[in-house]
C-alpha positions as CSV (number, residue, x, y, z in Angstrom):
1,X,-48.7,7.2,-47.7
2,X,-51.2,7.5,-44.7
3,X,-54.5,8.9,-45.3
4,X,-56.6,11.9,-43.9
5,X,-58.5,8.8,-41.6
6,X,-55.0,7.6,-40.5
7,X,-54.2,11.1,-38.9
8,X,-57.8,11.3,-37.0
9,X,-57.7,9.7,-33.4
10,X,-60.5,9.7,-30.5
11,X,-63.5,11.4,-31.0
12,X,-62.2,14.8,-33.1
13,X,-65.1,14.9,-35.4
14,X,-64.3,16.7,-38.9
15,X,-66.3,20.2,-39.2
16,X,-68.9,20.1,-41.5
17,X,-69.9,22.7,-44.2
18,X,-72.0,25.0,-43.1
19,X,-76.2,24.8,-44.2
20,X,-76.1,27.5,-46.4
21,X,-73.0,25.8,-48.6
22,X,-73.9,22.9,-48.4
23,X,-77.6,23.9,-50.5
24,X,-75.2,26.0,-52.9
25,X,-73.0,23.0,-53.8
26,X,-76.3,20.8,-54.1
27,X,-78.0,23.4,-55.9
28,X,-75.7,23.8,-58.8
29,X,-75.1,20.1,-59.2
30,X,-78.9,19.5,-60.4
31,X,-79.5,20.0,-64.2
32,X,-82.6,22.4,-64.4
33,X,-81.5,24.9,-61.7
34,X,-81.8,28.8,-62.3
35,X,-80.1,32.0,-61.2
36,X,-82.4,32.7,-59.2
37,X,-82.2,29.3,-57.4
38,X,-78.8,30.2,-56.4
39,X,-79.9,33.7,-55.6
40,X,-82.5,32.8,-52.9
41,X,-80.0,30.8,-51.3
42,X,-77.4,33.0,-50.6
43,X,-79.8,35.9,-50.0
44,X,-81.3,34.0,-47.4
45,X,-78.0,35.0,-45.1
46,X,-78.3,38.6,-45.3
47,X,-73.9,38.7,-43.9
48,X,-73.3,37.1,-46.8
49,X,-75.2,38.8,-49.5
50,X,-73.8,42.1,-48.6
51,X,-70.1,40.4,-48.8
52,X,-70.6,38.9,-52.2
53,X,-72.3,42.7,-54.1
54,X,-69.4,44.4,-52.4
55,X,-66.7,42.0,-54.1
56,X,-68.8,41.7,-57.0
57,X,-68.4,45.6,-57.1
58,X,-64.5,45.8,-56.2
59,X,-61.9,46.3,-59.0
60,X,-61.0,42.6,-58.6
61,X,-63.4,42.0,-61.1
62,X,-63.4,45.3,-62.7
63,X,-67.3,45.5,-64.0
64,X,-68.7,47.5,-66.8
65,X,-72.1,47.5,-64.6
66,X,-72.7,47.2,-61.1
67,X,-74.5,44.6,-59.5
68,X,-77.4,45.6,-57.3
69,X,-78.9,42.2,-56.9
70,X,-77.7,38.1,-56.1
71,X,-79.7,37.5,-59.1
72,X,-77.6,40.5,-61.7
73,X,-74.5,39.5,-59.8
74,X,-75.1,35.8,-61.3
75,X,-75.9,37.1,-64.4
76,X,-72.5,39.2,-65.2
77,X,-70.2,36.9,-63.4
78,X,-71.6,33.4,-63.7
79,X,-72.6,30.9,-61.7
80,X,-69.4,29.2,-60.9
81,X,-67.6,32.4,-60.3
82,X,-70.1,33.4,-57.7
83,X,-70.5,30.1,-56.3
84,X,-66.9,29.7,-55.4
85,X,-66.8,33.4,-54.0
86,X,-70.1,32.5,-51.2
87,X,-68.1,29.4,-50.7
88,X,-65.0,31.0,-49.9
89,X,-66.8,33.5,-47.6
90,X,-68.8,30.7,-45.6
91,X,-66.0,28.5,-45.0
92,X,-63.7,31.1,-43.8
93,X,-65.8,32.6,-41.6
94,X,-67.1,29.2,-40.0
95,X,-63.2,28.0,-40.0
96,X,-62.6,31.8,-37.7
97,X,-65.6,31.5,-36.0
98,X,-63.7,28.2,-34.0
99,X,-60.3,29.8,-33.5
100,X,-58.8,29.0,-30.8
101,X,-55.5,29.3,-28.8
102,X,-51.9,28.4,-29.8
103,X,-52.8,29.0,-33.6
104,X,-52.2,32.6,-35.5
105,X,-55.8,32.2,-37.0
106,X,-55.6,36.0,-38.6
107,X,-52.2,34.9,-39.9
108,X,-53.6,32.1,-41.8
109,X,-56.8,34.0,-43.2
110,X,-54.1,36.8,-44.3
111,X,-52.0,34.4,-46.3
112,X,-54.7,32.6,-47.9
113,X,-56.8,36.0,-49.1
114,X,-53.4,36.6,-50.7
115,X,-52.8,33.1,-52.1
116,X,-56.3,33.2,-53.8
117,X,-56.0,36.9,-55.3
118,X,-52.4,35.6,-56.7
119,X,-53.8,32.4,-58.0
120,X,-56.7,34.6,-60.2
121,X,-54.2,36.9,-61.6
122,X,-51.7,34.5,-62.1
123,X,-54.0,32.0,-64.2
124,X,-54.7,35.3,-66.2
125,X,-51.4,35.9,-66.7
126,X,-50.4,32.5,-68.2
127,X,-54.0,31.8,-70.2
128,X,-54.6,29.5,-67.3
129,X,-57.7,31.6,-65.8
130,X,-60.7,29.9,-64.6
131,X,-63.2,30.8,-62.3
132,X,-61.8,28.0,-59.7
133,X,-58.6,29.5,-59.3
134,X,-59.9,31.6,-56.5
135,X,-61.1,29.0,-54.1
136,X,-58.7,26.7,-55.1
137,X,-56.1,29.5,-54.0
138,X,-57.8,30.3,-50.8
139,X,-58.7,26.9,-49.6
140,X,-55.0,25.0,-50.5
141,X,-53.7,25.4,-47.4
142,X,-56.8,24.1,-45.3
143,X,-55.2,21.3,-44.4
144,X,-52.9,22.9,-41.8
145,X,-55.9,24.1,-39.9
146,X,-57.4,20.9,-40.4
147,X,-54.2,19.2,-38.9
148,X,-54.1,21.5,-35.9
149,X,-57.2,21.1,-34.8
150,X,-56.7,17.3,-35.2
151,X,-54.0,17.0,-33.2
152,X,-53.0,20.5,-32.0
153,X,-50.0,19.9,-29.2
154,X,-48.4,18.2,-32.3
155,X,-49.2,19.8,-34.9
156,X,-47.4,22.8,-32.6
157,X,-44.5,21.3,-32.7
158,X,-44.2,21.4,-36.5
159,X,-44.9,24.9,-37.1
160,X,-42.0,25.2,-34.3
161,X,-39.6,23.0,-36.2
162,X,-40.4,25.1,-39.2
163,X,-39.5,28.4,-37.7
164,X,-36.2,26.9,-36.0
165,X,-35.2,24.4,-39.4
166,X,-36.4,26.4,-42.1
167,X,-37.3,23.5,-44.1
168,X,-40.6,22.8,-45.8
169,X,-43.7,22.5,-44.3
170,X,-44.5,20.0,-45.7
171,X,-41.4,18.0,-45.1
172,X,-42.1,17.8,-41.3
173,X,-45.4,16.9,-41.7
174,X,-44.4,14.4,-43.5
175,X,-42.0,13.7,-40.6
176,X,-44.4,13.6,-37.9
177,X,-47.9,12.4,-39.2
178,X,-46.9,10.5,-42.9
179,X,-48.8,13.2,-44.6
180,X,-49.0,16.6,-45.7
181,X,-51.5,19.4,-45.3
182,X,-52.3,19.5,-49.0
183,X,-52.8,15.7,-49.6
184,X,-55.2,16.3,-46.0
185,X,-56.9,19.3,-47.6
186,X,-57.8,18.0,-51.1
187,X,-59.6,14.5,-49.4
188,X,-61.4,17.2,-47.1
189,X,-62.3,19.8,-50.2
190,X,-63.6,15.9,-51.6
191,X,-65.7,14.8,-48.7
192,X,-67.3,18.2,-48.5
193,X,-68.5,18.0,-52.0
194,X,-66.1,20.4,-53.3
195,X,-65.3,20.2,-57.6
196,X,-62.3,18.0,-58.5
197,X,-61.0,21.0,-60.3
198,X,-60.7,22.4,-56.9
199,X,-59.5,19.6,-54.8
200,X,-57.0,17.9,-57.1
201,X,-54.9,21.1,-57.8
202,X,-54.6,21.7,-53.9
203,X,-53.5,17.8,-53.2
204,X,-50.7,18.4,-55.7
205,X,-50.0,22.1,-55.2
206,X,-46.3,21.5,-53.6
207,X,-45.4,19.0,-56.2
208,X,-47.0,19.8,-59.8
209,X,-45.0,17.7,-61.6
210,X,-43.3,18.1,-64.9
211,X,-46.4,17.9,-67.6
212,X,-48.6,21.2,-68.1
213,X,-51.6,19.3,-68.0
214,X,-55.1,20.7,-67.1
215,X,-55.0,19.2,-63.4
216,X,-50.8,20.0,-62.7
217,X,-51.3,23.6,-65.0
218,X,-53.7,24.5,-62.1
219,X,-51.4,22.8,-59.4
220,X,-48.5,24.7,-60.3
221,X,-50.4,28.5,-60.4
222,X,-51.4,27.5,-57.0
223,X,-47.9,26.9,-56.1
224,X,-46.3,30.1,-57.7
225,X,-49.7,32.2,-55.8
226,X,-48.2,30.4,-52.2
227,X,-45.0,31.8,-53.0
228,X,-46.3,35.5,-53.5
229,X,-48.3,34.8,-50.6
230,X,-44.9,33.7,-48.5
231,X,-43.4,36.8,-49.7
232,X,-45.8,39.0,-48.7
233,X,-46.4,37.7,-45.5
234,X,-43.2,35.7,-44.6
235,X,-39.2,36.1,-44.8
236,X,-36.9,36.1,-48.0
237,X,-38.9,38.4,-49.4
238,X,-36.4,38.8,-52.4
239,X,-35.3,35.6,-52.5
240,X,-39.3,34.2,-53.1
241,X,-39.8,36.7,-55.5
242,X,-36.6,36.2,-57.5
243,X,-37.7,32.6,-57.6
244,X,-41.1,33.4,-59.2
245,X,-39.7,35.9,-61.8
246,X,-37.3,32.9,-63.3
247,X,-39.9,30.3,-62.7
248,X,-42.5,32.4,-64.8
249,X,-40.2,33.2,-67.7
250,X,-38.7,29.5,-67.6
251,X,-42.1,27.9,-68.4
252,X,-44.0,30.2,-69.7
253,X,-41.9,33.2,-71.1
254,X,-43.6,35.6,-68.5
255,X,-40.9,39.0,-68.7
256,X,-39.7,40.1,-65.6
257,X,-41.4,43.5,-65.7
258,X,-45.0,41.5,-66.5
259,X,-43.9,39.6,-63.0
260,X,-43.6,42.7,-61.0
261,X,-46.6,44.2,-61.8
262,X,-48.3,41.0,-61.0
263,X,-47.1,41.2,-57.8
264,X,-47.7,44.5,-57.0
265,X,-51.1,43.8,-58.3
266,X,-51.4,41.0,-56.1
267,X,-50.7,43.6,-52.9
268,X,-52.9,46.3,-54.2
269,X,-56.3,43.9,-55.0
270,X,-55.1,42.0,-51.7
271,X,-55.4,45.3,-49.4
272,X,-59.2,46.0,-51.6
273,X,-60.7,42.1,-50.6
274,X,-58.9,42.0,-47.0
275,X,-62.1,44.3,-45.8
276,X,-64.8,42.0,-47.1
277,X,-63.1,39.0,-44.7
278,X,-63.0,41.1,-42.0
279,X,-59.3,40.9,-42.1
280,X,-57.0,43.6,-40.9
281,X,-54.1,44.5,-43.4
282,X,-51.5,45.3,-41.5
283,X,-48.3,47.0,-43.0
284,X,-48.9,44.9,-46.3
285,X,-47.6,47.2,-49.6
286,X,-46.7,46.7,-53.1
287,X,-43.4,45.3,-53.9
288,X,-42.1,48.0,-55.7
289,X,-43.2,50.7,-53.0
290,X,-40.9,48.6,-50.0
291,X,-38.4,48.6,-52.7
292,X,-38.7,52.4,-53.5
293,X,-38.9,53.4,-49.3
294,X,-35.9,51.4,-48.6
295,X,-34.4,52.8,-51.7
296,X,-35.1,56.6,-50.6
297,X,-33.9,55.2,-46.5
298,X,-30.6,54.6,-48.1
299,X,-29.9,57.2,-50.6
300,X,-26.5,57.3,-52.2
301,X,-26.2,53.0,-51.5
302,X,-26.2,51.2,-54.7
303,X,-29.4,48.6,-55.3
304,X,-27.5,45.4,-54.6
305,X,-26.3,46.4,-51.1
306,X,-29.9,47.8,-50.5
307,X,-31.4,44.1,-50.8
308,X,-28.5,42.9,-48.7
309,X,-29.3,45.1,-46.1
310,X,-33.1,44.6,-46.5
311,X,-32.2,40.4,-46.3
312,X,-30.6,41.1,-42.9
313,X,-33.0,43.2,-41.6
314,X,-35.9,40.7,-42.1
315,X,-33.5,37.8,-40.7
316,X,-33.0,39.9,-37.7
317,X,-36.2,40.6,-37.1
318,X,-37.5,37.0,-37.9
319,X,-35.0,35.6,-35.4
320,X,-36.2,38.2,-32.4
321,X,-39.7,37.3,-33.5
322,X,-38.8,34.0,-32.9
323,X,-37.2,34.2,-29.9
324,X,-40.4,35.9,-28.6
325,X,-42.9,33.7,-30.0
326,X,-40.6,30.5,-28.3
327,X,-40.8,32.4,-24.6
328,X,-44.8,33.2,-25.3
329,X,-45.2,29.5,-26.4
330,X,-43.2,27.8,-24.0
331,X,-44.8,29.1,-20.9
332,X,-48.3,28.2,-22.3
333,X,-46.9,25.0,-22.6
334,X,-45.6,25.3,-19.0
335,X,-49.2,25.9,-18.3
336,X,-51.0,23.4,-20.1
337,X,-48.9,20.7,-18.4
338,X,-49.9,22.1,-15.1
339,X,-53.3,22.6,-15.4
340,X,-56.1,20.1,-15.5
341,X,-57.8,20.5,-19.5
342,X,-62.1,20.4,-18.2
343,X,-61.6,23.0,-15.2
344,X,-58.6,25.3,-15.6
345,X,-57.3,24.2,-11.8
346,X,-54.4,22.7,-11.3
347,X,-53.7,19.3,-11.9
348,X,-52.9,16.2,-9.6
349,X,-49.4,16.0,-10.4
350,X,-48.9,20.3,-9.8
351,X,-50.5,19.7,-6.5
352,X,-48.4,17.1,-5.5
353,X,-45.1,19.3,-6.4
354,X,-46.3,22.2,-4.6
355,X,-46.9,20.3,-1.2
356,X,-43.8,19.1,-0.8
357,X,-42.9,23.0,-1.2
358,X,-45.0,23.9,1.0
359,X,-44.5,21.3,4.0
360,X,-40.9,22.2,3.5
361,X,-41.2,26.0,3.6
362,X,-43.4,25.5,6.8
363,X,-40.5,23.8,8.5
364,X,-38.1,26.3,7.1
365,X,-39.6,29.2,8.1
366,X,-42.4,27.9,11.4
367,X,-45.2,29.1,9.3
368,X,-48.7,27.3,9.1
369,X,-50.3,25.7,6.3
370,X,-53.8,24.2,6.2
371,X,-55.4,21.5,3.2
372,X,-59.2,21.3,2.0
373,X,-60.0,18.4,0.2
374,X,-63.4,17.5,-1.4
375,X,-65.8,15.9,-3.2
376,X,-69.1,16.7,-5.1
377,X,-72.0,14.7,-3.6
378,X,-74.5,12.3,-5.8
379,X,-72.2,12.9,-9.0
380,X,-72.9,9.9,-10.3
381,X,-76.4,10.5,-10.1
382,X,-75.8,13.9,-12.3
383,X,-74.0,11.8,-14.8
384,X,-77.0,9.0,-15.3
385,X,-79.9,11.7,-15.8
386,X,-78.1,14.7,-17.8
387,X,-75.2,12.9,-19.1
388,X,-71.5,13.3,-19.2
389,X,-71.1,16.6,-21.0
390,X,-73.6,18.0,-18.1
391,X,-71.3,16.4,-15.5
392,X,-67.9,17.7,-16.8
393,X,-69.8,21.4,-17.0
394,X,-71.0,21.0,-13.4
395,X,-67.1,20.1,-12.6
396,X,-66.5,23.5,-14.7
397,X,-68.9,25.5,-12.5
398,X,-67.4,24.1,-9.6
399,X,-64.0,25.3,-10.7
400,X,-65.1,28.7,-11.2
401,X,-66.9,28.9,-8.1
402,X,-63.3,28.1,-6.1
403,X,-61.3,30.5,-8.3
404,X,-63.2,33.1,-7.1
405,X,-62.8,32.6,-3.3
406,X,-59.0,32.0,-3.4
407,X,-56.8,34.2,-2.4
408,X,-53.7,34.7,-5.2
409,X,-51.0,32.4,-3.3
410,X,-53.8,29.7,-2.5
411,X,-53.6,26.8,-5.3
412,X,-56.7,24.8,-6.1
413,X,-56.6,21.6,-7.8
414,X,-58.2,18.9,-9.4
415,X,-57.3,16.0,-7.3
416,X,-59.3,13.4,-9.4
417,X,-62.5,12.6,-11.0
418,X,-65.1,14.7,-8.7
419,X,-62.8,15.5,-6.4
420,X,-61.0,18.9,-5.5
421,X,-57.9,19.9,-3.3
422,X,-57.0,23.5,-2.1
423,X,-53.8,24.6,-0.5
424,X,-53.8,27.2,1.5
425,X,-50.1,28.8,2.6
426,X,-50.2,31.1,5.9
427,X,-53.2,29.6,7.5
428,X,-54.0,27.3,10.6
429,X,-56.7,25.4,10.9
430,X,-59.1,28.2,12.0
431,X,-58.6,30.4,9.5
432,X,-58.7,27.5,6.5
433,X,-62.4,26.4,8.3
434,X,-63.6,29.5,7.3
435,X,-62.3,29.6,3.8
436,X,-63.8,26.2,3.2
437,X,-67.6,26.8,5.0
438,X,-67.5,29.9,2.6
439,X,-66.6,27.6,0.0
440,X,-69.4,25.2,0.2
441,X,-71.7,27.5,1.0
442,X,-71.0,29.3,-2.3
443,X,-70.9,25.7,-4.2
444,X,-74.2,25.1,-2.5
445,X,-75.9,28.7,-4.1
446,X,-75.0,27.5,-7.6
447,X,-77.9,27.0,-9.9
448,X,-76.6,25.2,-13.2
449,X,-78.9,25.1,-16.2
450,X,-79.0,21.8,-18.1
451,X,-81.9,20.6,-20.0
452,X,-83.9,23.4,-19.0
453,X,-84.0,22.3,-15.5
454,X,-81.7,23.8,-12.8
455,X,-78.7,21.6,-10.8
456,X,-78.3,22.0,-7.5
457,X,-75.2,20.6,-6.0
458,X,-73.3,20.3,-2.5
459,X,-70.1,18.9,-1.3
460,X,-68.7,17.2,1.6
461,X,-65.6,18.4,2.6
462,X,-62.4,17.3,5.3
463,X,-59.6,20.0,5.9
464,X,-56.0,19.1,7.8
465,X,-54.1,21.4,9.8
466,X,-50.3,21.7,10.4
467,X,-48.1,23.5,12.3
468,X,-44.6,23.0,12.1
469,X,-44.1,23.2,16.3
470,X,-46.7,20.3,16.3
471,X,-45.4,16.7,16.2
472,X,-43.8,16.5,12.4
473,X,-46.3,14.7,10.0
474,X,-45.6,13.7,6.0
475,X,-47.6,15.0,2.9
476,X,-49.5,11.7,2.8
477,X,-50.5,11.8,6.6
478,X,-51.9,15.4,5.7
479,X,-53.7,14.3,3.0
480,X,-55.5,11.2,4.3
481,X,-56.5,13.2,7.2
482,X,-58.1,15.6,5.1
483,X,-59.5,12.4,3.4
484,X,-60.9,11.0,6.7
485,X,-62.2,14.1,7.3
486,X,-64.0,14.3,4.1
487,X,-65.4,10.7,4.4
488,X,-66.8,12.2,8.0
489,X,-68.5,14.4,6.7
490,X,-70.2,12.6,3.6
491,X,-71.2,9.6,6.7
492,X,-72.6,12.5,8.6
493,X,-75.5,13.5,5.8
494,X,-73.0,15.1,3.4
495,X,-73.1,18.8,2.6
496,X,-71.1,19.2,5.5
497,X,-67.4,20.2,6.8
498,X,-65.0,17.8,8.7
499,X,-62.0,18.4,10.4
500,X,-58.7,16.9,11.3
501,X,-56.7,18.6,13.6
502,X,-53.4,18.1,13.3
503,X,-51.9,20.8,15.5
């Protein structure tokens, strides 16, 4: 079984907890600490204070008083109760503070809101209630988001496979990395401190074993709170909740009526918290109400048929949705193997491709093309005194700066390193010299911050010609005489513009 450290490659660097979590956890862990110790530390984040009274207040925990303070919040709920509700509010929002693209962030928060509220009320149900439940419930899935950002383009692949297969998640995780999300969450929940009655429940929370134990009691609430969760906010609704009703009255006698109003509890308190995560509900209802609208949509049709019907419905529109989302994620992956990953152009290999295209299209139809080519003078010198991460935002600027001049047909590449190419379609060499004197003029008006100093940079540039009624040249003619060109320039005091005519 590979390990959280087996999965990590290059220089992905785990995200830490943030400040004000990290004093909470070491707060609580010393001997002598008071209320009010925890207190000043979460009221020193004013976001978060507000967050915590207003759950403190909801009808999730149902108070006799209200609490108008940290301190009286402590006081009623206990410490660990409201140390695991800041936690679960500072990790979530640092985790959606870093979204990014090609991962349904908002999804993911959804889900695990309504994993944690079902994980609370389901530990109530059973006599298994503690005060970790919540956390435990929110955080068990972290290890997909941990996974993605590891190694997103493969971890895309697996939530693809999972759409397509139907299979387990976890299954073809196991496939592709030798691990799962929840064995990757619980040594992440460890290294951040987190309490083993948090982090061992979520390592076994898709395999909780036979024995009721304290450790696999937990690990199998947290499973039965991901199924309500998948219900809720996945496929099969009937078929997940069918599944909880027998597995609840199997081990623990749970009626079927006591299951349905857990779940519907689970909707209604779900739609209460979603507010104080800043997430956005949706169409989310109670069980029993989707039941009851699809009962009064189909009037005289007897109950049986009515969840036949609903089944197709949501496998319909799963399989459009998933037709969709394929087209959506397919051309961004069209466009991330096109584009260069530092400065949005296009990358060598593109360039290349469209060449060819275009020398042939110019012979087809006798229509002019022209080539700038250049290259970003004293780069190395940029690197040595502000350092690489300064030299790849000074490659950024520079992309930016040629975006904007461009017109929409023109492509602009990253040839290599420092170096740039631009294609431009319809032009002949007099009209490309202006483009690219306007193009190093603007590079040249670029001031770049870095270390509170300003960059100044300049390029040397070399721009080719052709005319298909001139003598008939091939792509790698073109581009060395832009080349030449470019070297002409830089030998000439750089900062300057060279040109090849070809014509």
């Amino acid at each position: 079984m590979k390990s959280y450290e087996d999965l990590v490659r290059g220089d992905f660097q785990l995200p830490s907890l943030p400040e004000v979590a990290m004093r909470i956890l070491e707060t609580v862990k010393q001997e002598n600490f008071s209320f009010n110790d925890l207190g000043r530390i979460i009221s020193s984040d004013p976001g978060l204070t507000a967050k915590i009274l207003k759950m403190a207040n909801s009808s999730f925990y149902g108070l006799t008083q209200k609490a108008s303070t940290i301190e009286k919040a402590v006081s009623i709920l206990g410490v660990t109760a409201l140390k695991n509700v800041a936690l679960s509010f500072v990790i979530s929002r640092e985790f959606r503070k870093n979204a990014s693209i090609g991962f349904d962030f908002d999804y993911y928060w959804k889900r695990a809101v309504t994993a944690a509220i079902a994980a609370d009320l389901t530990g109530k149900l059973i006599s298994a209630r503690n005060d970790d439940l919540f956390v435990a419930g929110l955080l068990m899935d972290i290890g997909v988001i941990i996974m993605y950002m590891t190694r997103p383009e493969e971890y895309l692949q697996v939530i693809y496979e999972k759409k397509l297969t139907g299979l387990p998640t976890e299954r073809i995780e196991n496939g592709f990395f030798g691990i799962d999300h929840s064995r990757v969450g619980a040594e992440v929940l460890k290294k951040w401190g987190l309490s083993e009655m948090i982090y061992s429940p979520v390592g076994l929370h898709h395999e909780p074993g036979q024995k009721l134990n304290k450790s696999n009691k937990a690990a199998m609430v947290l499973n039965f709170a991901d199924t309500i969760s998948s219900a809720y906010h996945g496929s099969k609704k009937n078929y997940k909740i069918q599944s909880i009703r027998q597995a609840l009255e199997k081990h623990f006698g749970i009626l079927e009526k006591q299951t349905d109003r857990l779940i519907d509890s689970v909707a209604e308190k779900s739609l209460e918290i979603f507010s104080f995560f800043d997430i956005h509900p949706g169409d989310m209802k109670p069980y029993s109400q989707i039941l009851q609208e699809a009962n009064e949509e189909l009037g005289r049709l007897v109950f049986s048929y009515e969840q036949l019907l609903m089944n197709f419905k949501e496998e319909k529109e799963r399989a459009e949705a998933l037709a969709k989302e394929l087209k959506e994620k397919n051309e961004l992956l069209r466009n991330l193997s096109v584009r260069d990953g530092l400065t949005g152009l296009f990358n060598h290999k593109y360039f290349q491709e469209f060449l060819d295209q275009e020398l042939c299209r110019s012979l087809r139809y006798k229509r002019p093309f022209s080539l700038i080519m250049f290259d970003l003078d004293h780069f190395k010198k940029i690197n040595d005194s502000f350092g690489h991460r300064t030299g790849d935002i000074v490659l950024q600027k520079i992309g930016e700066a040629v975006l904007a001049l461009i017109r929409k047909n023109d492509v602009a590449a990253r040839y290599g390193g420092e170096e740039f190419v631009v294609v431009l379609p319809e032009t002949d060499l007099k009209g490309c010299r202006v483009i690219a004197e306007r193009m190093r003029k603007s590079i040249e008006q670029l001031a770049i911050p870095a270390d509170s100093k300003t960059i100044k940079v300049t390029v040397s540039m070399g721009i080719s010609g052709y005319h298909p009624e001139a003598k008939e040249k091939t792509k790698a003619q073109l581009i060395d005489a832009a080349d030449s060109a470019m070297y002409q320039a830089k030998q000439s005091g750089r900062n300057k513009l060279g040109v090849a005519n070809f014509q």
